[in-house]
VOPAGU-2260 file (C-alpha; in pm, 1 decimal, decimal comma):
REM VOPAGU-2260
SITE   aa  ch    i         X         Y         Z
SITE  UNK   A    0    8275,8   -3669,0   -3475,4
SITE  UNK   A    1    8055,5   -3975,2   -3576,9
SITE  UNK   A    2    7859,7   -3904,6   -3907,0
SITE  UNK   A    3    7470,3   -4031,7   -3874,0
SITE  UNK   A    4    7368,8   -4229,1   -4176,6
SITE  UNK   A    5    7058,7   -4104,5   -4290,3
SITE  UNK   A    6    6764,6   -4272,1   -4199,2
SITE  UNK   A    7    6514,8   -4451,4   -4512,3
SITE  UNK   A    8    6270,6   -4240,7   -4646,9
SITE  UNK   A    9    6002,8   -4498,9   -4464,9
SITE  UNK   A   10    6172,3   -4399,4   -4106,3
SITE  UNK   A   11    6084,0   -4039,5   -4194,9
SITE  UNK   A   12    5740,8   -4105,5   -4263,6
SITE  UNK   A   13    5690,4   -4295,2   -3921,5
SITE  UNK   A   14    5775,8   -4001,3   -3756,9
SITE  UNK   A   15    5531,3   -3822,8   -3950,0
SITE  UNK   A   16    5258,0   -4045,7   -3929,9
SITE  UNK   A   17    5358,6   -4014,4   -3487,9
SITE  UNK   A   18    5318,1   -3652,6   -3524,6
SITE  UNK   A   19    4983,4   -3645,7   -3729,9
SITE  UNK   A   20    4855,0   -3886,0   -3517,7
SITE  UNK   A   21    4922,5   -3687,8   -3206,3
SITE  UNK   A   22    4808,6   -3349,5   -3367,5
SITE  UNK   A   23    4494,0   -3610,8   -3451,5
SITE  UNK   A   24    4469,5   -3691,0   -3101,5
SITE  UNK   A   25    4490,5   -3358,7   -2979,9
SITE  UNK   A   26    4209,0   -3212,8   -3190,7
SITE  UNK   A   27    4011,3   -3532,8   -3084,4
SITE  UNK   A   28    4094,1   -3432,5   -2706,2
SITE  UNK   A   29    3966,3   -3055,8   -2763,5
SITE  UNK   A   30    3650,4   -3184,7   -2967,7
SITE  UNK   A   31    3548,9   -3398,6   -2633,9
SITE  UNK   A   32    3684,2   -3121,3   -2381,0
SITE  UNK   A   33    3912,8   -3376,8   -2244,3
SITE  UNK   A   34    4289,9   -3376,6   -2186,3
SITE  UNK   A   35    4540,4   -3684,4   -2268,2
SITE  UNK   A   36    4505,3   -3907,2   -1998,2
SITE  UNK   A   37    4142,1   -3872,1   -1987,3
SITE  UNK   A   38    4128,7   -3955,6   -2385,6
SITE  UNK   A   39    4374,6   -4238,4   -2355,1
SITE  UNK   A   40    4118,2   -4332,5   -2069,5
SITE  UNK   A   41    3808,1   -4322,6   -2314,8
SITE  UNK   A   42    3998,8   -4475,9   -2582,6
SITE  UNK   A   43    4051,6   -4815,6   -2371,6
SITE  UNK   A   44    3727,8   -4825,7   -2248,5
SITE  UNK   A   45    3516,0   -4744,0   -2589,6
SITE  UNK   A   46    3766,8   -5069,4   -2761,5
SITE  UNK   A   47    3742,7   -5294,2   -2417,4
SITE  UNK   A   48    3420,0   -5215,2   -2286,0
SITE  UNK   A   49    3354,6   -5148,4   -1923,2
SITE  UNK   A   50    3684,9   -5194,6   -1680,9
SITE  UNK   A   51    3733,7   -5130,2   -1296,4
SITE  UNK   A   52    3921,1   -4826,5   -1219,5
SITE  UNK   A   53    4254,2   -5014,0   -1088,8
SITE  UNK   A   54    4241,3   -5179,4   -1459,4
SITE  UNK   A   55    4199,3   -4883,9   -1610,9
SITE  UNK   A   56    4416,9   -4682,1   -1391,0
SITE  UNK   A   57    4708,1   -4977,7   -1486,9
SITE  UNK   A   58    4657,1   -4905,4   -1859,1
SITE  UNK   A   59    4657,8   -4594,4   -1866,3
SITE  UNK   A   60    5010,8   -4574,9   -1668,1
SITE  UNK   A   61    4858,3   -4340,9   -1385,6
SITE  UNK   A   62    4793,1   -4422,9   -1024,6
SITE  UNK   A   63    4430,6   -4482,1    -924,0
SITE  UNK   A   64    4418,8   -4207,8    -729,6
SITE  UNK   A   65    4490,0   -3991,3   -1066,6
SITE  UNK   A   66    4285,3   -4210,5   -1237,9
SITE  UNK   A   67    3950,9   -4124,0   -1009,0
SITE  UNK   A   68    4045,9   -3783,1   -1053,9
SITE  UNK   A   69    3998,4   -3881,8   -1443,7
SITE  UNK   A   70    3676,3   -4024,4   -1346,8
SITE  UNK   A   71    3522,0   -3793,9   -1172,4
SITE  UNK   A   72    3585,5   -3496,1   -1481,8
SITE  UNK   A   73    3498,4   -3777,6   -1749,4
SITE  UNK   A   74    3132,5   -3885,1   -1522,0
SITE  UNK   A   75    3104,1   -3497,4   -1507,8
SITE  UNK   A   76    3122,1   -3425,4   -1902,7
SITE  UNK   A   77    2890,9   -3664,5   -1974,2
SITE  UNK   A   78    3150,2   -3966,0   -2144,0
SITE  UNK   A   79    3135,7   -4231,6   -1822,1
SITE  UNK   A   80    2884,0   -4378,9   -1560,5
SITE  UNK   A   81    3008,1   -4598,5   -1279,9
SITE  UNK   A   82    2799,5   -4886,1   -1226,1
SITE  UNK   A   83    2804,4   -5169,6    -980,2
SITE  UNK   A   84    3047,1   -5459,4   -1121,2
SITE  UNK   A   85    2843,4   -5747,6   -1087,2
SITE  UNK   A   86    3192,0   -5993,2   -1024,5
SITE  UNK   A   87    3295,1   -5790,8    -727,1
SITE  UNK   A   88    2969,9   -5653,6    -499,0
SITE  UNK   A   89    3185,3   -5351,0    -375,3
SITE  UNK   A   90    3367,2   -5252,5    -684,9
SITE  UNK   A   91    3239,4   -5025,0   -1000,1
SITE  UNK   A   92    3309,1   -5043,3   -1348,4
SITE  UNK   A   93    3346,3   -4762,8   -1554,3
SITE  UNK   A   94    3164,8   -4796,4   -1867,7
SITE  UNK   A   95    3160,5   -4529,9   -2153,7
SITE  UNK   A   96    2847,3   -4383,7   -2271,4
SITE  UNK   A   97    2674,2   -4403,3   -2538,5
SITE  UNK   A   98    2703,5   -4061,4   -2665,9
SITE  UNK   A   99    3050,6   -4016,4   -2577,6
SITE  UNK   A  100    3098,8   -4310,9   -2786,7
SITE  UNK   A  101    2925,1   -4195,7   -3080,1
SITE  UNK   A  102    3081,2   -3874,3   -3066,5
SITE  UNK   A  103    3410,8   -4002,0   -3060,3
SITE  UNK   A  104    3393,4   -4238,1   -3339,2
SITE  UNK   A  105    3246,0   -3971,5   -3587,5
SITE  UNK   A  106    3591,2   -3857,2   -3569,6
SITE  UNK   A  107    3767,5   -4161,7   -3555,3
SITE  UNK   A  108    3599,4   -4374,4   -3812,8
SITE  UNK   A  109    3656,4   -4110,9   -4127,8
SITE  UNK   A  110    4043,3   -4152,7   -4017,6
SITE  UNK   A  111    4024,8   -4555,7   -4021,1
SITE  UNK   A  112    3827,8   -4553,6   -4339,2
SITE  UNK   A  113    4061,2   -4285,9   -4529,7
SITE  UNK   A  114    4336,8   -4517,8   -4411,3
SITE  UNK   A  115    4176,7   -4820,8   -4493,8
SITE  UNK   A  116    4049,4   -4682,6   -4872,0
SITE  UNK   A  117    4466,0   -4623,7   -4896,1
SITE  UNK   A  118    4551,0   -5005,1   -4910,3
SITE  UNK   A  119    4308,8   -5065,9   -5144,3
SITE  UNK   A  120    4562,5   -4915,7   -5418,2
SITE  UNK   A  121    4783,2   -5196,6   -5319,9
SITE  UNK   A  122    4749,8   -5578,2   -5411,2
SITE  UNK   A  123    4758,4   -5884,3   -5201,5
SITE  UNK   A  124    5143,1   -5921,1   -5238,0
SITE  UNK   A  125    5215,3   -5567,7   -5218,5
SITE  UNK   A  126    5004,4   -5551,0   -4833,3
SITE  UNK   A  127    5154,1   -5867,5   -4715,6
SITE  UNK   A  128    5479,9   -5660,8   -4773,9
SITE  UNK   A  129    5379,3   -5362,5   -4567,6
SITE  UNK   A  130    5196,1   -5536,0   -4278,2
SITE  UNK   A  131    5492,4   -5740,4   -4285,8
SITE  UNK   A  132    5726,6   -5431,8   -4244,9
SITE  UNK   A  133    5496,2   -5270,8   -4004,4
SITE  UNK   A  134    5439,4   -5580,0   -3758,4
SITE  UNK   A  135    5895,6   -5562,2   -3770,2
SITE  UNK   A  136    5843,8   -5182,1   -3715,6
SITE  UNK   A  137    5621,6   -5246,9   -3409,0
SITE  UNK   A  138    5886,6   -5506,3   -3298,3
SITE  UNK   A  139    6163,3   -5295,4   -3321,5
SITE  UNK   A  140    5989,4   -5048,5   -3099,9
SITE  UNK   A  141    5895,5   -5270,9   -2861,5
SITE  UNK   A  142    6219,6   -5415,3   -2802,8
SITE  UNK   A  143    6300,0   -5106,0   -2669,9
SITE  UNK   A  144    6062,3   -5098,2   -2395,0
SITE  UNK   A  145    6111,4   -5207,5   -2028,6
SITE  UNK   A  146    6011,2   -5580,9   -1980,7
């Protein structure tokens, strides 16, 4: 039987840091009375602005068939309007509302602040090191991905 070296203390805290941010998520989700896909949804739209729902529907991994399905319960809570996209005369964007915006990112922006206030403990040399070993981290996992 082939022993497992044990992984760095770091490697343990990145799978913490997954989990917390999905329990994160999650409460985020229930606060807005949406589910995953539809916060994944709101999340792309309230950091890219308005998209079409084939864009959307492509970054969110979902067909867009699903995705108008997300549409139609996010336009009927309130977070989304569709409006006419003014590059294509028969296609919509879906653009996130105000509110659902503001709503959102009185959760969100405590978390990136608390975060934030974290590194300032740190100095120049010592944050180089850790966005350094982050931006390898994020490499690592995305050389694991499909191309």
């Amino acid at each position: 039987m082939q022993v497992r070296p044990a992984p760095h203390d770091a490697t343990v805290l990145l799978r913490e840091i997954r989990a917390v941010s999905a329990a994160f998520e999650s409460v985020l989700a229930a606060q807005l009375t949406v589910n995953q896909t539809d916060l994944v949804a709101m999340e792309h739209l309230i950091e890219d602005g308005p998209l079409s729902p084939t864009d959307l529907a492509s970054r969110v991994g979902v067909t867009t068939a699903a995705m108008t399905t997300s549409i139609d319960r996010l336009t009927a809570l309130g977070h989304v309007t569709r409006t006419p996209n003014p590059a294509d005369r028969r296609g919509v964007l879906v653009v996130p509302t105000p509110e659902s915006t503001q709503r959102a990112m009185a959760s969100i922006l405590p978390m990136v602040s608390g975060i934030d206030r974290v590194l300032d403990d740190f100095d120049d040399t010592e944050r180089a090191v850790i966005v350094d070993y982050l931006e390898k981290v994020i490499a690592a996992y995305r050389s694991h991905l499909p191309s």
